[in-house]
C-alpha positions in Angstrom: 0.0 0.0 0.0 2.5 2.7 0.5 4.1 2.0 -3.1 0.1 3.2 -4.1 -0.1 5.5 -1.7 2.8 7.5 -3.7 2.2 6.2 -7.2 -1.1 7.7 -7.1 0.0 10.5 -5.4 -0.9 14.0 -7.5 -1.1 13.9 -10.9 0.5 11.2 -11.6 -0.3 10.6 -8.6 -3.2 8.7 -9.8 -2.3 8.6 -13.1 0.1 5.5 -12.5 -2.2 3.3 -10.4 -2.9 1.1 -13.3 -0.3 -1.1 -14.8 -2.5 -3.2 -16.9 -2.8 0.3 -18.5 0.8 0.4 -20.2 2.2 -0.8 -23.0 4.7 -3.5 -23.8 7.6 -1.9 -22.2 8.9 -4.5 -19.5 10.3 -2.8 -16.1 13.7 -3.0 -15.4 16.6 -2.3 -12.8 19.3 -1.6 -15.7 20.0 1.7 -17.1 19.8 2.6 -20.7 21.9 5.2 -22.3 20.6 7.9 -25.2 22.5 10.4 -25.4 24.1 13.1 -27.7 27.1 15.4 -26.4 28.7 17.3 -28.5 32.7 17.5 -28.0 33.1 21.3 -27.8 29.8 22.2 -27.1 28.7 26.0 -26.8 26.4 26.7 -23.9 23.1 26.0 -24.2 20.7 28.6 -23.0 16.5 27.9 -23.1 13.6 30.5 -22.4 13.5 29.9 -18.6 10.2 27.7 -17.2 7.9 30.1 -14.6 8.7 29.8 -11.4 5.7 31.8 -9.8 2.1 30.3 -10.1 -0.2 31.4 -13.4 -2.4 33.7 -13.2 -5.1 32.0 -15.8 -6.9 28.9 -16.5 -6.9 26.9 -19.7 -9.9 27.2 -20.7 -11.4 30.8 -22.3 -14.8 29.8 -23.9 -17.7 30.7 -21.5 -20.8 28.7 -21.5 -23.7 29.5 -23.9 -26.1 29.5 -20.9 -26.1 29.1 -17.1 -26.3 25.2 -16.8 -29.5 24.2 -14.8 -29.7 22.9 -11.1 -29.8 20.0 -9.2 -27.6 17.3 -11.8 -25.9 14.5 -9.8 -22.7 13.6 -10.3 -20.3 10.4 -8.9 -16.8 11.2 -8.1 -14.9 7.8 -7.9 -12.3 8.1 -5.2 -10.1 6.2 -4.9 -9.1 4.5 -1.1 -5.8 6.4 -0.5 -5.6 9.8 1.2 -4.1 12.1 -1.6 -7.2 11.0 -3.5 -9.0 14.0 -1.2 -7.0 16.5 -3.1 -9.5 15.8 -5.8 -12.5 14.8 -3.8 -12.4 18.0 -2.5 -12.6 20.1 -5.7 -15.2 18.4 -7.2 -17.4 19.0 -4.1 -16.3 22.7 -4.1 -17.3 23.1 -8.1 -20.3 21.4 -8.2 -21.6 23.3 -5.3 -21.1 26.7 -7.4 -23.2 25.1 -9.9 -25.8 24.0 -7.3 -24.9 20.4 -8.3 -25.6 17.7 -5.9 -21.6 15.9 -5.7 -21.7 12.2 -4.1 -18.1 10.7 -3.6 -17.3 7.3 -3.9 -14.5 5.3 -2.3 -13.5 2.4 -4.3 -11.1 -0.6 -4.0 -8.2 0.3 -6.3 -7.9 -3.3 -7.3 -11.8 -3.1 -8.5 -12.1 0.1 -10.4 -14.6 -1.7 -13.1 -16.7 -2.9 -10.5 -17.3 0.4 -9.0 -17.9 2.4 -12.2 -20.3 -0.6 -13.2 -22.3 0.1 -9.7 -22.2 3.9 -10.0 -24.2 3.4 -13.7 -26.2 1.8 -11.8 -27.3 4.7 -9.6 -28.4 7.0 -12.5 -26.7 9.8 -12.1 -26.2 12.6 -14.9 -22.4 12.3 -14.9 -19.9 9.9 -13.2 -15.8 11.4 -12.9 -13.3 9.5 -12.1 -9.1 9.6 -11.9 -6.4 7.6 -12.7 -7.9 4.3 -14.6 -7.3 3.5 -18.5 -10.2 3.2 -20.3 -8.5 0.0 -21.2 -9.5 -1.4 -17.7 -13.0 -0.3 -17.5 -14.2 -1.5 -20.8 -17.5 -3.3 -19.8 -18.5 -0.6 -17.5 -18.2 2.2 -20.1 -20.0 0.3 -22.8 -22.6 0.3 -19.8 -22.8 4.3 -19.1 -22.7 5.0 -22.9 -26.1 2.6 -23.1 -27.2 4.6 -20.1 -27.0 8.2 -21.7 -24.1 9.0 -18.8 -20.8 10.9 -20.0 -17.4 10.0 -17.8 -15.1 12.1 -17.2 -11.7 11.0 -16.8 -8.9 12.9 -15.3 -4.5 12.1 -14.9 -5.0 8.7 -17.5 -2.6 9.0 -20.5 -5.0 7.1 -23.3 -6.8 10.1 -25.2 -10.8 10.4 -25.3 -12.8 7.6 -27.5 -16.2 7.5 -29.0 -16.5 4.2 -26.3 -14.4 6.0 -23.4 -14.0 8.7 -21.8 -16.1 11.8 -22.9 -12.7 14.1 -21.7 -9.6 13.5 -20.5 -8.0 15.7 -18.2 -4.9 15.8 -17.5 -3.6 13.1 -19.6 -0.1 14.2 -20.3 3.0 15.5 -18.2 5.2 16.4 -20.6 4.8 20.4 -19.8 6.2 19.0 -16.5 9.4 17.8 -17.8 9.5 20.3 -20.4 9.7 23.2 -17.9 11.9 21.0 -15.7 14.7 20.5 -18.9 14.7 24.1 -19.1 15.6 24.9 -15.3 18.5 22.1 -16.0 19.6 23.4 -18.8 19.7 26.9 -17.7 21.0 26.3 -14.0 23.7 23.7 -15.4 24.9 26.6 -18.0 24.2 23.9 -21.0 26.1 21.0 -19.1 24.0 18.7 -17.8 24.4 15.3 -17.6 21.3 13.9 -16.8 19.5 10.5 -15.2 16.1 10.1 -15.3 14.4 7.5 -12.6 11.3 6.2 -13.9 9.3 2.9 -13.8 9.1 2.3 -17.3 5.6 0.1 -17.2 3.5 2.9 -16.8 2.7 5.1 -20.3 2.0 8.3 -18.8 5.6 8.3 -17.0 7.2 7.0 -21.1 5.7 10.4 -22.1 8.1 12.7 -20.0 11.3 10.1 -20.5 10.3 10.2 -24.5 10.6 13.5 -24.2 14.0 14.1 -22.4 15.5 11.5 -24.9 14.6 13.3 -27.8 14.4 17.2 -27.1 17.4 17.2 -24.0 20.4 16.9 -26.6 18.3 18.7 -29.9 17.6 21.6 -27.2 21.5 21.1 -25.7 24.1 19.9 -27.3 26.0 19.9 -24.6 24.0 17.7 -22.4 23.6 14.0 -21.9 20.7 11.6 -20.9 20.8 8.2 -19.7 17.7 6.6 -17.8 17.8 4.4 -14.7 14.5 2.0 -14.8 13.2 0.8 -11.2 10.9 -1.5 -10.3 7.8 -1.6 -8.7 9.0 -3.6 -6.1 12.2 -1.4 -5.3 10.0 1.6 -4.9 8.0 -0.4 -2.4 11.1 -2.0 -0.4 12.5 1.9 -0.3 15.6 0.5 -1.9 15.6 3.4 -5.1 17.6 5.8 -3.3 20.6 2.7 -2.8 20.1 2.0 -5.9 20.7 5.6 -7.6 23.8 6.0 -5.6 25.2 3.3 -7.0 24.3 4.4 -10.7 25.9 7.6 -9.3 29.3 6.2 -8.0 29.5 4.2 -10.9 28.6 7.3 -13.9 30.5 10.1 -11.9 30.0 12.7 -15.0 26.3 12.5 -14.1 25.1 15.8 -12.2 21.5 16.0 -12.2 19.3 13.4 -11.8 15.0 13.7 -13.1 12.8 12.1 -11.0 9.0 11.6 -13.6 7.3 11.2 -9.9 7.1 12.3 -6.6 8.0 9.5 -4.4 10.7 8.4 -6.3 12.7 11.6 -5.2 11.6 11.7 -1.3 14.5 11.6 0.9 16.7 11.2 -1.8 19.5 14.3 -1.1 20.3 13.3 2.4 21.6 9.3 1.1 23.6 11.1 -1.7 25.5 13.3 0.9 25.9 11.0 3.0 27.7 9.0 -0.1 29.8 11.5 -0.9 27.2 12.8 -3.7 27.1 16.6 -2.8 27.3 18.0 -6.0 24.4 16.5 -7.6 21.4 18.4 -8.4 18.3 16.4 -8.2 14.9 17.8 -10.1 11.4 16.5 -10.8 7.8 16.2 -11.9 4.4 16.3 -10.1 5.8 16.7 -6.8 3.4 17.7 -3.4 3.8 19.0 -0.4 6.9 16.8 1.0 9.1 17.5 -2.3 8.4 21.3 -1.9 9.7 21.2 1.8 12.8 19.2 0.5 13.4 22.1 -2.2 13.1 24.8 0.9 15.5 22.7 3.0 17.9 22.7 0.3 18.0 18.7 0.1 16.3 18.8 -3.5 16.6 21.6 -6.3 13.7 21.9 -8.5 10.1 20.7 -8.5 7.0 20.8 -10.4 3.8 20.4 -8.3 0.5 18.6 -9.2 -2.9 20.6 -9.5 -5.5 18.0 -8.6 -8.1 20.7 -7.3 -8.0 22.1 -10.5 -7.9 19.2 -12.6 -11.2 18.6 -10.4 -12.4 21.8 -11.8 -11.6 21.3 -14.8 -13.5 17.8 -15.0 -16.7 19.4 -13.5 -16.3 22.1 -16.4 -16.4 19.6 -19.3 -19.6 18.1 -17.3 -21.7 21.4 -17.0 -20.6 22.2 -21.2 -22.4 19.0 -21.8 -25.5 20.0 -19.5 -25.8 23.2 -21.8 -25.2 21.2 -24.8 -22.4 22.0 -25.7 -19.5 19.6 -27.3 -16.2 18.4 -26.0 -14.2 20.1 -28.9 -10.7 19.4 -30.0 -9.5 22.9 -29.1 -10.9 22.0 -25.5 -9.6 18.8 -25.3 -6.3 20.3 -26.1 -6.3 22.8 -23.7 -7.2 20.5 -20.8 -5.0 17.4 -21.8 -1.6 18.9 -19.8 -2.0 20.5 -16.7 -1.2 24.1 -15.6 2.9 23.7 -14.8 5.7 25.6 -13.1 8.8 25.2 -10.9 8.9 25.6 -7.2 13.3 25.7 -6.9 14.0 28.0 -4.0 12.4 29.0 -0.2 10.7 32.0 -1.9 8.9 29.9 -4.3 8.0 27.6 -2.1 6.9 29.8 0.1 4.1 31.2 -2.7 2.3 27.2 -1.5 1.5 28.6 1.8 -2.0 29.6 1.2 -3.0 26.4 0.6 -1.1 24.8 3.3 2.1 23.4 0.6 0.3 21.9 -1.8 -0.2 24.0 -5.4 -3.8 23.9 -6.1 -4.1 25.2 -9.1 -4.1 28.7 -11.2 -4.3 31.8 -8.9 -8.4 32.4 -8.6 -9.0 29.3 -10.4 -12.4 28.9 -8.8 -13.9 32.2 -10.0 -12.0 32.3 -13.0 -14.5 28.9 -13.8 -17.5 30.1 -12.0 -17.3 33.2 -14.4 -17.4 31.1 -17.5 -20.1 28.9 -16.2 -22.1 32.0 -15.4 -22.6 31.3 -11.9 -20.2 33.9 -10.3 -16.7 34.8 -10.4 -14.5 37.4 -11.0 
């Protein structure tokens, strides 16, 4: 349970719960190398990722008319605490709309089963987080006989006529794309970088895709090389033993990219105590615990999951459909990668406090939805 705990922690947080979601890649404990350095490189310099909050919300189109009372909708929730996060934004936006919100814990081994029983129940629209559509393909076929649109949020497989009526949330690439840029910048176009990943899951593929390819085209004279852990290692605590002895044995490597929060927790203290002091250690879709790391000066660079939002912005593709309005392209664009920037010193981290360390989401992104839905706002 605490492996779950953390892979389904923020974003990708839930995102990764579901193995049988991946694809054919296998998991393993070696390393693979792709990299490109050039041999007298120039340095590399990159627009620089935001490191303060945004001020706006993805989406810009405002409702054609106020949606109408009194829909029910099903949250599925899944069992483990950081689950709240979005639990708590769905209650909060379907209140605005005067939306009657009932949240459902389920078994995270059973997802199918409790999407099949929440069909059951009638509501207007069922959300839930974190499960492929691969996984819940009897219950789906179920909900589209039934006239009920789900909503599906931090699950990499794009929407299907058969699926998911909209997919928030579905990508993290502008995680490790704003994360590559901090590297690059703060490393002066020198990095030599290591991501830690678990390879099985597709959503964590997208941001070590990414590195491969755009790390050397965006800086020549950088490097990437990729340690793959296991499920079980992250479980047994063993990753940060592991990583020091990548370290030791690849001493030209100086920063390493973490594509999930707990595979970075309590990471910096092992490496100094290994001699490791000069490594620089970065990641995607942190919370809370990596931001406190960052302010303690035990981890560098962090980007932090939105889930409130992403709640919001699951509860905003619901009340579009209540009005009649489509899921379009342009909207599924907008909402498929979440609001991104980097928390990497005490005074960024500090900018968490109002909502006690964890990022919610897009300064006013409440109102900034409410006005669009014509039920408030600023």
């Amino acid at each position: 349970m605490k492996l779950l705990r953390w892979i389904l922690v923020p974003v990708v947080a839930m995102f990764v719960f579901a193995a049988c979601g991946s694809d054919n890649k296998s998991s393993s404990s070696s390393s693979s190398t792709t990299s490109s350095t050039a041999a007298t490189p120039a340095a590399a310099k990159v627009p620089p990722p935001p490191t303060t909050p945004p001020d706006t919300i993805q989406v810009t189109e405002p409702l054609t008319k106020k949606p109408p009372a009194g829909k029910k909708i099903i949250f599925l929730q899944c069992e483990l605490p950081a689950c709240a996060r979005y639990a708590n934004g769905v209650k909060n936006a379907t209140k605005a709309l005067g939306w009657d919100a009932n949240i459902q814990v389920f078994k995270n081994a059973a997802p199918a089963a409790a999407l099949s029983q929440a069909v059951a129940q009638k509501p207007d629209y069922i959300a839930i987080t974190g499960i492929p559509q691969s996984v819940l393909k009897a219950p789906l076929a179920q909900a589209h006989k039934a006239g009920i649109p789900v909503i599906s949020g931090a699950d990499p497989e794009p929407p299907a006529t058969s699926g998911f009526e909209e997919q928030v949330g579905g990508t993290l690439v502008p995680d490790a794309d704003n994360i590559m840029k901090w590297i690059i910048n703060d490393s002066g176009g020198k990095a030599n970088v290591v991501a830690v990943t678990i390879p099985q899951f597709p959503v964590l593929n997208g941001e070590t895709d990414f590195l491969k390819k755009q790390l050397p085209a965006k800086c020549p004279g950088c490097s990437y090389d990729q340690l793959d852990v296991t499920i079980d290692e992250v479980g047994a605590g063993s990753v940060p033993q592991k990583l020091t002895g990548y370290l030791q044995a690849h001493p030209k490597v100086n920063y390493v990219f973490f594509t999930f929060s707990d595979l970075g927790k309590g990471v910096g203290p092992v490496l100094a105590r290994s001699g490791l002091k000069n490594v620089k250690l970065a990641g995607c879709c942190g919370d809370k615990a990596n931001a406190e790391e960052v302010a303690k000066g035990t981890s560098n660079a962090w980007t932090i999951a939105p889930n409130e939002y992403s709640a919001y912005a699951m509860v905003d593709g619901m009340a579009r459909l209540s009005v009649g309005m489509p899921i379009t392209p342009a909207l599924q664009k907008a909402v498929y990668g979440s609001p991104s920037w980097v928390v990497d010193s005490p005074a960024s981290v500090d900018l968490l406090k109002p909502t006690g360390g964890d990022w919610h989401g897009p300064t006013n992104f409440e109102s900034q939805f409410e006005k669009l839905w014509g039920v408030g706002g600023a």
